[in-house]
C-alpha positions as a printed NumPy array, in Angstrom:
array([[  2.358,   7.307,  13.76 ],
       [  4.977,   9.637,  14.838],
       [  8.503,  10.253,  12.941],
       [ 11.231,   8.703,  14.352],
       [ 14.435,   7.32 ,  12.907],
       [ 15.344,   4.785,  15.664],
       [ 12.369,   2.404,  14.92 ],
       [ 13.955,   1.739,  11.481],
       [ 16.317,  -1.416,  12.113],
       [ 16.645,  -4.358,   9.56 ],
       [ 14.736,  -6.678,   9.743],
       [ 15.05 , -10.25 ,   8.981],
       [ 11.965, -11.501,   7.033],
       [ 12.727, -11.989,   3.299],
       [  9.054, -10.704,   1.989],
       [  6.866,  -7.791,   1.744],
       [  2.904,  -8.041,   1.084],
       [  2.036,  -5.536,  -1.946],
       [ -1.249,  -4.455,  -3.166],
       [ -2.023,  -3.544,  -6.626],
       [ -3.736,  -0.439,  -8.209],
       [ -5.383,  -1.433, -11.397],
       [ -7.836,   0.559, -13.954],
       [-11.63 ,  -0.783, -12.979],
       [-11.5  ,  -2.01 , -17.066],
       [ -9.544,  -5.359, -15.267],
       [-11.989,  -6.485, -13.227],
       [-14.732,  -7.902, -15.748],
       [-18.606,  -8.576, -14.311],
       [-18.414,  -5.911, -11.816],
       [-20.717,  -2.645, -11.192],
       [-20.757,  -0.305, -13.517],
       [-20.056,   2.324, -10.635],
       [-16.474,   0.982, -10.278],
       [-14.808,   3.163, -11.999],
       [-10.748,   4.643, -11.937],
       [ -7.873,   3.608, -10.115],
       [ -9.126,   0.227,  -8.314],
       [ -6.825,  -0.454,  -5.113],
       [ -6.302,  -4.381,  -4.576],
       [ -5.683,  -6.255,  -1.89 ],
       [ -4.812, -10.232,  -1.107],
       [ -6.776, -10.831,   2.739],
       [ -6.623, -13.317,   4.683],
       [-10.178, -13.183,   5.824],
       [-13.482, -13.786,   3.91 ],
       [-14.401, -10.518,   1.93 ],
       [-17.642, -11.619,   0.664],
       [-19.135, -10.529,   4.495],
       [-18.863,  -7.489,   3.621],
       [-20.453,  -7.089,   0.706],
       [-23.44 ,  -5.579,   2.316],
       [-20.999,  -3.418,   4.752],
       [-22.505,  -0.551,   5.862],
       [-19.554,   1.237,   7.632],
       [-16.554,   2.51 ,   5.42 ],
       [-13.736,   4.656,   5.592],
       [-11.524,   5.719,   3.353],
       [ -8.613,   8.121,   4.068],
       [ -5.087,   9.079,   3.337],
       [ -2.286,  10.253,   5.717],
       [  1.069,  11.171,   5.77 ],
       [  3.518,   8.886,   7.489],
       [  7.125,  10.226,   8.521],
       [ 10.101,   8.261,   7.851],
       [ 14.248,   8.795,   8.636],
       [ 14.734,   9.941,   5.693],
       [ 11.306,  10.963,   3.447],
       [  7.73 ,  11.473,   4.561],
       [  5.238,   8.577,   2.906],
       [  1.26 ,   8.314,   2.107],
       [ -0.482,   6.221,   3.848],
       [ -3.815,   4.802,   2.445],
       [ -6.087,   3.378,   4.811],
       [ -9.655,   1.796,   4.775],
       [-12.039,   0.497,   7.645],
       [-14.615,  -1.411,   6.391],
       [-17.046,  -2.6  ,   9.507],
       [-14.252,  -4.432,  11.773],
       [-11.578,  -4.629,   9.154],
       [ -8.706,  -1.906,   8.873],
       [ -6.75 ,  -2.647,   5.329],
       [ -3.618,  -0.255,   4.491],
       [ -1.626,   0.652,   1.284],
       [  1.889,   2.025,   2.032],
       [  2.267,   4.263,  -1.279],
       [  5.163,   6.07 ,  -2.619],
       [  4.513,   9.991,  -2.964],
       [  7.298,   9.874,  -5.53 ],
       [  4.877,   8.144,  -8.124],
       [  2.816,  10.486, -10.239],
       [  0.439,   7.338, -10.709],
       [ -0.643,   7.598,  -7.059],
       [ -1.202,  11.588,  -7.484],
       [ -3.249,  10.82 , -10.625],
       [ -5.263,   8.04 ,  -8.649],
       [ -6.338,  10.341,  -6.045],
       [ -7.147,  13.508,  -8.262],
       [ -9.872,  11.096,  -9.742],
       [-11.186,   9.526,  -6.693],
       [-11.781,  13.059,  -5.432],
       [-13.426,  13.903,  -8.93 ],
       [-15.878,  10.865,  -8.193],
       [-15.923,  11.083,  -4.523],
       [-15.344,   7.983,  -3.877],
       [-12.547,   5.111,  -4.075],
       [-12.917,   1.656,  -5.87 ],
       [-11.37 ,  -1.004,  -4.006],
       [-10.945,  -4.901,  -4.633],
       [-10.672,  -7.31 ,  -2.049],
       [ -9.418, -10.81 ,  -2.938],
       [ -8.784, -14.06 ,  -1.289],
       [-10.238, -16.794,  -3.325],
       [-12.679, -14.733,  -5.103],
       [-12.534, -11.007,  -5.549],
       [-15.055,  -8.592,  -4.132],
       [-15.492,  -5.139,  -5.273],
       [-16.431,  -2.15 ,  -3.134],
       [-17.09 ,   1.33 ,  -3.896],
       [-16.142,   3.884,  -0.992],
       [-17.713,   6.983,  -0.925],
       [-15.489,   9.779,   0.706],
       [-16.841,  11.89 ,   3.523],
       [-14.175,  14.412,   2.153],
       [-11.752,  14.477,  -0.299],
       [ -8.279,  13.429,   0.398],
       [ -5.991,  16.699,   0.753],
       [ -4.683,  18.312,   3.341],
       [ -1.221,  17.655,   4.696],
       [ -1.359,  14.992,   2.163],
       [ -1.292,  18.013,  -0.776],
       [  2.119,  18.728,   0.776],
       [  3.762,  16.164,  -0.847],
       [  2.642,  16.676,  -4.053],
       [  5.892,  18.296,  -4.91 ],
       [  7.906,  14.876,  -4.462],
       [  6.198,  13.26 ,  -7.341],
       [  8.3  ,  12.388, -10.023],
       [ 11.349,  12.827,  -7.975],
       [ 14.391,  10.463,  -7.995],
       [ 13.165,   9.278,  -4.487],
       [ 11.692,   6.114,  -4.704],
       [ 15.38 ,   3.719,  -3.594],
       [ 14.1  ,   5.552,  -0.491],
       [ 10.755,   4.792,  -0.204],
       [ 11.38 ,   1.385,  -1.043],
       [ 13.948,   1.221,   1.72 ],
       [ 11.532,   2.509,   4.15 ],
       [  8.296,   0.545,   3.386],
       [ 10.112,  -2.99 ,   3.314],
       [ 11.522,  -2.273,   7.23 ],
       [  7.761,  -0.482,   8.352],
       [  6.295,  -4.111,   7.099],
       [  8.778,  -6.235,   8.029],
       [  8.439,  -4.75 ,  11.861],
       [  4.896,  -5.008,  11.082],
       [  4.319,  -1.016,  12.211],
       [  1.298,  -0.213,  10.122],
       [ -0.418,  -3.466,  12.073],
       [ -0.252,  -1.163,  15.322],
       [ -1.838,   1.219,  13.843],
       [ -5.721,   2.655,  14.353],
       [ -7.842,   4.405,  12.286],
       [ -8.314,   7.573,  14.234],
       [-12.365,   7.73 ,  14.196],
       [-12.606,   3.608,  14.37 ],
       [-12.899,   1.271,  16.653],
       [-10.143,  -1.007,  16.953],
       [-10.537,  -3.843,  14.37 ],
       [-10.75 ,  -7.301,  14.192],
       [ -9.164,  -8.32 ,  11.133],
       [ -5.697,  -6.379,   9.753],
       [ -4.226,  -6.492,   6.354],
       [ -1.197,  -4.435,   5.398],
       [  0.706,  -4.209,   2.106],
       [  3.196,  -1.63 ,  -0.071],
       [  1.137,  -0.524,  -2.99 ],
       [  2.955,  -1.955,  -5.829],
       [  3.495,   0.633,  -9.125],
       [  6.088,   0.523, -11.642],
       [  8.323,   3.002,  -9.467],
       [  8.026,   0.459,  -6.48 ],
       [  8.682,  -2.248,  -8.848],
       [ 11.998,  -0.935, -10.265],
       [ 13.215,  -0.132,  -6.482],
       [ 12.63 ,  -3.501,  -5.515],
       [ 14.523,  -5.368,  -7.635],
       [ 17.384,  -2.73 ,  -7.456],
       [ 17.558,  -3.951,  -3.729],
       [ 17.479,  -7.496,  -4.634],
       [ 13.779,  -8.628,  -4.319],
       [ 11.854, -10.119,  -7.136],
       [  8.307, -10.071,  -8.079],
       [  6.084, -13.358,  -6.677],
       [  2.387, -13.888,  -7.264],
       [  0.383, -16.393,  -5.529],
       [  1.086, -20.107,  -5.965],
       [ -0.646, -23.51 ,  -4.373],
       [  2.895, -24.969,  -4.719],
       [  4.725, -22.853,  -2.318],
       [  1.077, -22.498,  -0.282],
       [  1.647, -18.697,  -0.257],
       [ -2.024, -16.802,  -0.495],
       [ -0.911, -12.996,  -1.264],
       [  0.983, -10.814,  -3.711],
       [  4.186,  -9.904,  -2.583],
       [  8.079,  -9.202,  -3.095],
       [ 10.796, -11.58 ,  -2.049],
       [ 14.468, -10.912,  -1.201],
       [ 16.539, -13.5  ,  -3.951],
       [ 19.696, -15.014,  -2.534],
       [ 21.75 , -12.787,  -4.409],
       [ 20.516,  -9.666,  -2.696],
       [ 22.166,  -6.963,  -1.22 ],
       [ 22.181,  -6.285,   2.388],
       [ 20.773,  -3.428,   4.169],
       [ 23.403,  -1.43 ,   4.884],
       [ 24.567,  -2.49 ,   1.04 ],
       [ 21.128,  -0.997,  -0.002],
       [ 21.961,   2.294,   2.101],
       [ 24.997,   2.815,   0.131],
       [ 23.532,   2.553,  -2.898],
       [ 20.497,   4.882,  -2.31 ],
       [ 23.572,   6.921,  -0.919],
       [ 24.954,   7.15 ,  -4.18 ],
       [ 21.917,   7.269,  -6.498],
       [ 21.283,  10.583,  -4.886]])
């Protein structure tokens, strides 16, 4: 995914999928192999069939943006390609992937009605130009990461994107990976907080813009000014 400002535009859609990273203490009646940072995800396809997957790929990248560079967490698992836009600003991401290169391998839970756990073994451990950014965490950044991720899922970018050693997949699932960094940003731009619901019939985790919420270009100035 190359860097270019000029695919950035507002977008209209008032919601953002997120994913969740969660200790593997939360998930109760699972293998005692998940262990760490979990990485959730809502789908909209069955999990379950993969429970006896035998392809799996877990890797992290480094997306440009206008304005900051972002991580880019992505897994192929047989002919499904899920992806976790993270914030390099958050010392909880660094923290997640010092241990899953400590176990060599990445706990992930999939959930649409059920969940479904998965252990990912890495083929190497995530570094490289990701390691780069490891001087942003903890920086006052994160206004601008928020800013970023809600227009690259709104356009629905990370959907066009492949895995570089995969075949193209079948089923897609994007989200922002949702930490308490991400959570502040949010609702500094006007978007609350919205977990599933069989009232409003929506199936996934995810932030909403409230009617009180600032525009884009109002969000601009404010990141503007915040740093």
């Amino acid at each position: 995914m190359e860097n270019g400002a000029n695919i950035y535009q507002p977008a209209q859609d008032s919601s953002i999928r997120l994913g969740l990273i969660a200790s593997a203490s939360e998930y109760s009646g699972t293998s005692p192999r998940l262990k760490g940072p979990v990485l959730e995800q809502m789908v909209e396809f069955d999990p379950s069939q993969y429970a006896n997957a035998r392809r799996a790929t877990f890797d992290a990248f480094v997306i440009g943006g206008p304005q900051m560079p972002m991580l880019l967490f992505a897994l192929y698992i047989e002919d499904a390609l899920l992806n976790w836009l993270a914030d390099p600003t958050e010392p909880e991401v660094w923290q997640a992937i010092d241990t899953w290169n400590r176990q060599g391998a990445v706990p992930v839970a999939l959930s649409r009605e059920e969940t479904h756990t998965f252990v990912i073994p890495l083929l190497q451990k995530l570094g490289g130009p990701v390691n780069l950014l490891r001087h942003l965490s903890n920086q006052p950044a994160t206004d601008t990461f928020a800013t970023q991720a809600i227009e690259v899922c709104k356009q629905g970018m990370l959907d066009n994107y492949d895995h570089p050693y995969a075949p193209p997949a079948a089923h897609r699932n994007s989200c922002v990976l949702h930490t308490r960094r991400v959570d502040r940003a949010l609702k500094r731009l006007g978007y609350e907080i919205a977990y599933p619901s069989s009232e409003s019939g929506v199936t996934f985790f995810h932030a909403r813009r409230t009617a009180v919420s600032a525009s884009y270009a109002d969000a601009e100035r404010a990141i503007r000014a915040l740093h």
